[in-house]
C-alpha positions in Angstrom: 22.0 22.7 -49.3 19.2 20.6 -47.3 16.8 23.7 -48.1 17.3 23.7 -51.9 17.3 20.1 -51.4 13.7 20.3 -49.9 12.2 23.0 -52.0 13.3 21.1 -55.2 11.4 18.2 -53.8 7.6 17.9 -55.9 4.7 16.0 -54.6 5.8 12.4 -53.2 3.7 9.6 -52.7 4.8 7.0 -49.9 4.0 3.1 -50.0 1.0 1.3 -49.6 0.4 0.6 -45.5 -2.1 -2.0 -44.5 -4.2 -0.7 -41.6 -5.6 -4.2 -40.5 -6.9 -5.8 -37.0 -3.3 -6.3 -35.9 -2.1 -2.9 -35.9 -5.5 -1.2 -34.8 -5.1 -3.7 -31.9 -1.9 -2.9 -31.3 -2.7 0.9 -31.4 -5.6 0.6 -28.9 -3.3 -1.2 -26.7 -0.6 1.2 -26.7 -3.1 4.3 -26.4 -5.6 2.9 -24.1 -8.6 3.8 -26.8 -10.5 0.7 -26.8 -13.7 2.3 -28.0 -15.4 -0.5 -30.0 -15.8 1.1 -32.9 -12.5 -0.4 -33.9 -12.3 -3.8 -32.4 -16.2 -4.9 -31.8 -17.0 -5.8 -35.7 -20.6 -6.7 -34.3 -21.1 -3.8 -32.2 -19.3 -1.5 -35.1 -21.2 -2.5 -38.0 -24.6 -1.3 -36.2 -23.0 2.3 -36.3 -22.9 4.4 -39.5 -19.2 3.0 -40.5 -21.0 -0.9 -40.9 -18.2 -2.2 -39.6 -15.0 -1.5 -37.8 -12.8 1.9 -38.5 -8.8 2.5 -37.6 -8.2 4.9 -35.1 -7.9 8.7 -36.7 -4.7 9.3 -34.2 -3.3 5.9 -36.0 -4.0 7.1 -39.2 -2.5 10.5 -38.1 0.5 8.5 -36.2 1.3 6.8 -40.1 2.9 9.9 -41.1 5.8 9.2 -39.7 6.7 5.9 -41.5 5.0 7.8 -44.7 7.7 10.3 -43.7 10.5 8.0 -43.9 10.1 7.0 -47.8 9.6 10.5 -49.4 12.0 12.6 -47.6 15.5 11.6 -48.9 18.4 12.0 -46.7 19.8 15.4 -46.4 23.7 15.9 -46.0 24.1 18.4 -42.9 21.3 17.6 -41.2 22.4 15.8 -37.5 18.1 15.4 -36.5 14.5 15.9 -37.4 11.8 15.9 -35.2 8.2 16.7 -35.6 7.5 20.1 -34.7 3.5 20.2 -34.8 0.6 21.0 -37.2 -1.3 23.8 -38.7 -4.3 21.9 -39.6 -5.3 18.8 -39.5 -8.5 17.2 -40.7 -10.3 13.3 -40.9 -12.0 13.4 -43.8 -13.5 9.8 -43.9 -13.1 7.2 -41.9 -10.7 4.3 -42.7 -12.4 0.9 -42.8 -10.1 -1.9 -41.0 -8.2 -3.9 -43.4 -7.5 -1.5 -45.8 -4.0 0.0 -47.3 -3.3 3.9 -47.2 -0.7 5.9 -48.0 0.6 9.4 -48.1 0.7 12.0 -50.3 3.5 15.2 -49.5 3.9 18.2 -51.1 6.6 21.1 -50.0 4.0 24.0 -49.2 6.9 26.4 -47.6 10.6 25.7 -46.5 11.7 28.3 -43.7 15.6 28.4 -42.4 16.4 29.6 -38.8 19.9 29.5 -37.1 20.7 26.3 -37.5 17.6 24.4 -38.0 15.2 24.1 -41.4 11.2 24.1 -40.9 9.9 22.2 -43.7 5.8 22.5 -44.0 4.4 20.1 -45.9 1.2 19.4 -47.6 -0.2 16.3 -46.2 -3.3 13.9 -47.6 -3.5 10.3 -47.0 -5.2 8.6 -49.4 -7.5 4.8 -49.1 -7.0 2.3 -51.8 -9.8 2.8 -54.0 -11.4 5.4 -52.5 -11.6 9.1 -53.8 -12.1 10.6 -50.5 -9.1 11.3 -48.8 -8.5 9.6 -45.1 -7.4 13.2 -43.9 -5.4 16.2 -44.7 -3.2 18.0 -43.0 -0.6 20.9 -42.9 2.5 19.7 -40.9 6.0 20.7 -39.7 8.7 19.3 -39.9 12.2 20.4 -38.2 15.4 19.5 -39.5 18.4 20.4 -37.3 21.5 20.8 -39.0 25.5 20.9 -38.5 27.0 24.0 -37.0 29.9 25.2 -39.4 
């Protein structure tokens, strides 16, 4: 049932996430990436950006939570686990201090023994931008219970 579940599923849009100076701090600190593009705002807004920009692996890393509003919870299914991308692109930079969120779409369900591969069409959209903050194909892996 999870794969008729999945492929009944049409396009999903997640909440609003805030991508402010906390969390890009908090990123760079966990990752090591303290290029000062995203936490020099006077350094930053001499480059083409004009100010500060959120990390693209950050913005990539928000899937996840994304993930966690617009997939509802299959029966059967003991795990899920991200299993990788197709394609990923950043599109356009995400200033710091702005809200994103996600946009899914099923693109393909395939079943295996035991497991469901869900690929899903991925943008995530700025707040009051029209230019998406990237787009993506990615996999997701739900195990299920053995009979």
């Amino acid at each position: 049932m999870p794969a008729e579940t999945l492929r009944a599923l049409g396009p999903r849009h997640s909440d609003w996430f805030a991508l402010d100076a906390g969390r890009v701090r908090a990123f760079a600190d966990a990752t090591e990436d303290w290029q000062f593009i995203h936490l020099d705002e006077a350094r930053a807004a001499e480059t083409p950006f004009g100010g500060c920009v959120a990390h693209g692996f950050l913005t990539l890393s928000m899937l996840s939570a994304m993930s966690y509003q617009v997939v509802p919870e299959l029966p059967g299914v003991t795990a899920s686990v991200n299993y990788g991308f197709d394609r990923v692109r950043f599109v356009r930079p995400v200033p710091v201090g702005v809200r994103i969120r996600g946009r899914f779409a099923v693109a393909d369900i395939v079943e295996g023994d035991g497991w469901i591969a869900a690929h899903w069409n991925v943008t995530v959209e700025i707040e009051e931008q029209d230019k998406p903050a990237l787009v993506a194909q990615w996999i997701t892996r739900f195990y299920t219970a053995e009979d």
